[in-house]
C-alpha positions as CSV (number, residue, x, y, z in Angstrom):
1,X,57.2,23.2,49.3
2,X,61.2,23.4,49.1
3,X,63.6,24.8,46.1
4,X,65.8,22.0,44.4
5,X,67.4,19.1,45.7
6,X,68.5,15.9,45.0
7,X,65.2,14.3,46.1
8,X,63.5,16.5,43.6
9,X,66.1,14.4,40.9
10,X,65.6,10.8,42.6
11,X,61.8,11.8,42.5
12,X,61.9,12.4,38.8
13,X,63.3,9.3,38.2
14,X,61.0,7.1,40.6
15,X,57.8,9.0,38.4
16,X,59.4,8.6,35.1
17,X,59.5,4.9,35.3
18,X,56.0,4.4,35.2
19,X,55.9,5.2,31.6
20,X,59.8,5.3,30.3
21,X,62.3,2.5,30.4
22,X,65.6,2.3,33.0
23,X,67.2,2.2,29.3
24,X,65.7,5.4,28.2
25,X,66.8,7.0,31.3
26,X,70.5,5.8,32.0
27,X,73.5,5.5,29.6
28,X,74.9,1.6,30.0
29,X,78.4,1.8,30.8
30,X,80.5,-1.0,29.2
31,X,81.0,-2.2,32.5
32,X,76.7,-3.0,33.1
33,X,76.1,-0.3,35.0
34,X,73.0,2.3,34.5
35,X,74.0,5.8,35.3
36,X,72.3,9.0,34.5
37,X,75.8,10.7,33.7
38,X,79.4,9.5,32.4
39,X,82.0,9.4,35.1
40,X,84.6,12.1,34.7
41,X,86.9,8.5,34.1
42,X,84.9,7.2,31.7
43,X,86.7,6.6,28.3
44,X,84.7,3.4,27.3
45,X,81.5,3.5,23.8
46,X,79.3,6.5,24.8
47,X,75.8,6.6,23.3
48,X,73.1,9.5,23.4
49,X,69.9,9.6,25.1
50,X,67.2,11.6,23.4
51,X,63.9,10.7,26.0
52,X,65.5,12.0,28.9
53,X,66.0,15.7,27.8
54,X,62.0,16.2,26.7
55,X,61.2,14.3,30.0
56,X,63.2,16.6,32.2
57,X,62.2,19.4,30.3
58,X,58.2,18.6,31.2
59,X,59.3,17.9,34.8
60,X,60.9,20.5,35.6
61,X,58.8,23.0,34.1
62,X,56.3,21.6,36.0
63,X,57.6,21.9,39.0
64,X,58.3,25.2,38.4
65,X,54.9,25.9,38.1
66,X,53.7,24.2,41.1
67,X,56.6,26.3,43.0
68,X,55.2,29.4,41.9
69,X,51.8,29.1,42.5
70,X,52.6,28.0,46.2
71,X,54.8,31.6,46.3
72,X,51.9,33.3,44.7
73,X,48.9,31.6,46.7
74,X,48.1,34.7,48.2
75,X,48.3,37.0,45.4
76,X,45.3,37.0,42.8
77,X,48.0,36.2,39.5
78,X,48.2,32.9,37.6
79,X,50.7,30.7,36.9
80,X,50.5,29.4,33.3
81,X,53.0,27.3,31.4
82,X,53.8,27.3,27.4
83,X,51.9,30.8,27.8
84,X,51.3,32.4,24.1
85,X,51.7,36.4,23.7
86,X,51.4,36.9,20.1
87,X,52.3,40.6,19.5
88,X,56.0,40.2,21.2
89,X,56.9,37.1,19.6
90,X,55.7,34.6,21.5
91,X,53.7,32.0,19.2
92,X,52.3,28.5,19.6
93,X,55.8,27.8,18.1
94,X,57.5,29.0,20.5
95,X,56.0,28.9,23.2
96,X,56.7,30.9,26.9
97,X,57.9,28.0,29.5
98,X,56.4,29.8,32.5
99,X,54.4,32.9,32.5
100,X,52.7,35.0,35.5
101,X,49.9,37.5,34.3
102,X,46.6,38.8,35.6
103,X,44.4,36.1,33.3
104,X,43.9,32.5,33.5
105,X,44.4,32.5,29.2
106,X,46.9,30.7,27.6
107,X,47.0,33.2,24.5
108,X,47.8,36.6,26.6
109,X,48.3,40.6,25.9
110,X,51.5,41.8,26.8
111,X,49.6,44.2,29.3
112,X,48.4,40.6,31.4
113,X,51.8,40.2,31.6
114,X,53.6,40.2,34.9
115,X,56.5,38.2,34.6
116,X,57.9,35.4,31.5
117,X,60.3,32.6,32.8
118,X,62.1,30.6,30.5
119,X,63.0,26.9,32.2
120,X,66.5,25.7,32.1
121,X,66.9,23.1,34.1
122,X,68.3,19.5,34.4
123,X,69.7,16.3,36.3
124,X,72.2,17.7,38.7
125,X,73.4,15.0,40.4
126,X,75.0,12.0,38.8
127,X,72.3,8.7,39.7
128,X,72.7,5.2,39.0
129,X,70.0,2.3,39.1
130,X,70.2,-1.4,39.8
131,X,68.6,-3.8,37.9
132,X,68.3,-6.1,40.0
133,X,66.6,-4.2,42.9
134,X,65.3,-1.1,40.5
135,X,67.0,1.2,43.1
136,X,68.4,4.5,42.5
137,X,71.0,6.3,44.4
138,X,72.9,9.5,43.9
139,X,76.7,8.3,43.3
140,X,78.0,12.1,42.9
141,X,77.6,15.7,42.2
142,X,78.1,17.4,38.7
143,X,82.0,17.8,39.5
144,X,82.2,13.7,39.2
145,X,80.3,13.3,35.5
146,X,81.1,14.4,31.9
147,X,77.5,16.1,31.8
148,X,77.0,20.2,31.9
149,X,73.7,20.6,33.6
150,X,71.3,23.8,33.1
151,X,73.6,26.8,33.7
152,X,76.8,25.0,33.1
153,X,75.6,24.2,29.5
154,X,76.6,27.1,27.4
155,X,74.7,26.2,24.3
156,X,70.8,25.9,26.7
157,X,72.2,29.6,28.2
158,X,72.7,30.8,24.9
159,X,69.6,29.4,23.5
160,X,68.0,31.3,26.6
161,X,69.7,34.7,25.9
162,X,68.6,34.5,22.2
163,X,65.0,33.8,22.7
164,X,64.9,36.5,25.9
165,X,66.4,39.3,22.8
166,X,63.8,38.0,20.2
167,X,61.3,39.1,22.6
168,X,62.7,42.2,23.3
169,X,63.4,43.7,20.1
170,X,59.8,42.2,18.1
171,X,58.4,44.9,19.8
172,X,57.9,47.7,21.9
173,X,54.7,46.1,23.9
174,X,57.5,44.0,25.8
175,X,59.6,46.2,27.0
176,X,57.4,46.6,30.3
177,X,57.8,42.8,31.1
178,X,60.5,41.1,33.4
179,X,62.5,37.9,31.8
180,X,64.0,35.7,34.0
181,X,66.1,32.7,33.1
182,X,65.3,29.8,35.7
183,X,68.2,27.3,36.5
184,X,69.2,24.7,39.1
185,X,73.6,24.9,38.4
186,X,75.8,27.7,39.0
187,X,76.6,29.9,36.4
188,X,80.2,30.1,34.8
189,X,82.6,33.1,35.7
190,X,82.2,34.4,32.2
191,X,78.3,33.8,31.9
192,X,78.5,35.7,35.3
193,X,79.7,39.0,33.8
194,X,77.5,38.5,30.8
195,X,74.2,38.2,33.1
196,X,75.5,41.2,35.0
197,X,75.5,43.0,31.6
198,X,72.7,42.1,30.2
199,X,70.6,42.9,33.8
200,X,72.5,46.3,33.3
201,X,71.1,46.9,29.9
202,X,67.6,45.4,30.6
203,X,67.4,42.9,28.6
204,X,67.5,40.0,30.8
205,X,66.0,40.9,34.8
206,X,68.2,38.1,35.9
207,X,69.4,34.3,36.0
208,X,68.3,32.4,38.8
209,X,69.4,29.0,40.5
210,X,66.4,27.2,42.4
211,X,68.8,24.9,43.7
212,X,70.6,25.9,47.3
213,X,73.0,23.3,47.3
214,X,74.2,21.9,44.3
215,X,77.1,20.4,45.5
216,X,78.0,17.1,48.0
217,X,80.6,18.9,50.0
218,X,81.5,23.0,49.7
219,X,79.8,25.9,48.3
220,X,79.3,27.2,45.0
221,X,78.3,31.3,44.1
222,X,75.5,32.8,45.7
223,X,75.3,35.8,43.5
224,X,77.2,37.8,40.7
225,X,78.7,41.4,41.2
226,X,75.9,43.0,39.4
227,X,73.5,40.2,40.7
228,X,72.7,39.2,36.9
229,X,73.0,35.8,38.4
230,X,71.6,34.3,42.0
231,X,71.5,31.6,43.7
232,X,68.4,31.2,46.1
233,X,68.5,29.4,49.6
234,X,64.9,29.4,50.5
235,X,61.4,30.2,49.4
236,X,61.6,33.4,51.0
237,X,64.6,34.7,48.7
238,X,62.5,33.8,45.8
239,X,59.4,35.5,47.0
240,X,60.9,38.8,47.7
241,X,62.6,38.4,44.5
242,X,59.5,38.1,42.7
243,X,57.7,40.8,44.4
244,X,60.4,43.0,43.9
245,X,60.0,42.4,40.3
246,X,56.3,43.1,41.1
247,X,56.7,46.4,42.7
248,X,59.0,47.8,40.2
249,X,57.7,50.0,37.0
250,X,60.2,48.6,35.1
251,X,60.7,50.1,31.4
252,X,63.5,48.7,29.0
253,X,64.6,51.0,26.2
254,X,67.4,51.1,23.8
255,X,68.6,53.4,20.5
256,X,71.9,54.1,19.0
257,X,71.7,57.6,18.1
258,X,74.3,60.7,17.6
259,X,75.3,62.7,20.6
260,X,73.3,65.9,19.1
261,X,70.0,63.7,18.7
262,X,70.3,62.8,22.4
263,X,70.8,66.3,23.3
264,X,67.7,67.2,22.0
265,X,65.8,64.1,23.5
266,X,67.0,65.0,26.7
267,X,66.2,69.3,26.3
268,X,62.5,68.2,25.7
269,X,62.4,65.5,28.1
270,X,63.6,67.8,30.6
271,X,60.7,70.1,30.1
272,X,58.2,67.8,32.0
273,X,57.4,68.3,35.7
274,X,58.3,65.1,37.7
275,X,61.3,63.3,37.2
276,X,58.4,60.4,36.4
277,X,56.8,62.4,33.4
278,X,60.6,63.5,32.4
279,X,61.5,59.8,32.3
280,X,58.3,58.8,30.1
281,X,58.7,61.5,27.7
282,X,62.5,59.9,27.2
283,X,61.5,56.5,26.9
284,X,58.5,57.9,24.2
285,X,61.1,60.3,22.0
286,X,63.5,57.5,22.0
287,X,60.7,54.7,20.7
288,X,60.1,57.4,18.1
């Protein structure tokens, strides 16, 4: 199984077909022409498609799925998509996209928990199809169309950050769990130093594009300074990545308290053995 491409995109359009119309699919240009973007020269009546957005939504995250469970054949986890963990947040309401855990349940403990992806992905590539012959071709990357696919979209990265915080900060029982925000676009210069932060802080383990080559002609960013954001090649990148993740006893903390307070945290901390037990009792005085 390969990462993104723009046969994954002319794929989802082929499928959707079978039970959506060309018209819910493609804007009509004024000119008769079905595209799945605006040309950057457009300037003629726009109109919005709503279909399209849930439909790419269930594809991709699909996909995703079926791409994780080929990375993870090996290992005895489970792949489960709109994943519920209660206790941090994460309701029938509002559902997880993608989660990894050590139970094949859709309502989880935080301690099944391996890993939590939240899907942001979209049509890339700009496609238009012929109604006369029902083909699609590609006619141009996302530098030729008005759209702002998955990373590129500042209010979807947004919407991302918020949910990955809500989960965060509803309780303490998360704060052993990786979050990863999946895309398949680059991510914008400033995004790039806001991942970077919020990998820093532990908040967010990292943004990453499944999509190696996003772009016609030319390159785009493989990673960020702080590697907040990356951009995978290959199925290899991603499974190291996600084994890393795996290996790591990763524990995300956070206070605001006065410099005396931390003193004493630390004094008491310090009083532990291992630099292991002296990090716990940290983490443990701070949640106090």
């Amino acid at each position: 199984m390969r990462l993104w491409s723009k046969q994954q995109e002319k794929l989802f359009f082929e499928k959707s077909r079978n039970f959506a119309s060309h018209q819910q699919l493609f804007y009509k240009t004024d000119d008769e022409r079905y595209l799945a973007y605006w040309p950057k020269s457009y300037n003629g009546p726009k109109s919005t498609l709503q279909a399209r957005n849930s439909l790419i939504g269930n594809y991709t995250e699909k996909w995703v799925n079926d791409l994780l469970e080929h990375v993870l054949k090996e290992q005895n986890f489970h792949v489960i998509q709109q994943a519920q963990i209660p206790s941090i947040g994460i309701t029938r309401r509002s559902p997880a996209d993608i989660v990894i855990a050590n139970k094949n349940k859709k309502i989880l403990m935080p301690e099944d928990v391996k890993l939590i992806f939240e899907v942001k992905m979209s049509i890339v590539w700009n496609w238009e199809y012929d109604e006369k012959t029902t083909q699609i071709k590609e006619i141009g990357d996302y530098r030729t169309h008005q759209g702002r696919p998955s990373f590129t979209r500042s209010d979807s990265v947004l919407k991302a950050i918020g949910k990955c915080i809500d989960i965060r900060v509803s309780s303490f029982n998360s704060s052993k769990i990786p979050l990863i925000i999946l895309g398949n676009a680059p991510l914008s210069n400033g995004f790039c130093k806001k991942a970077d932060y919020l990998k820093k802080a532990g908040i967010i383990q990292g943004f990453w594009s499944l999509n190696p080559f996003p772009l016609n002609h030319g390159n785009t960013r493989k990673r960020s300074h702080k590697n907040g954001f990356i951009r995978f090649n290959n199925i290899d990148e991603l499974n190291n990545s996600v084994d890393n993740l795996f290996n790591q006893d990763l524990n995300f903390f956070s206070g605001m308290e006065n410099p005396e307070r931390l003193g004493e945290i630390i004094e008491i901390a310090n009083r532990e053995k291992t630099y292991e037990e002296k990090g716990l009792k940290f983490i443990n005085l701070l949640k106090r």
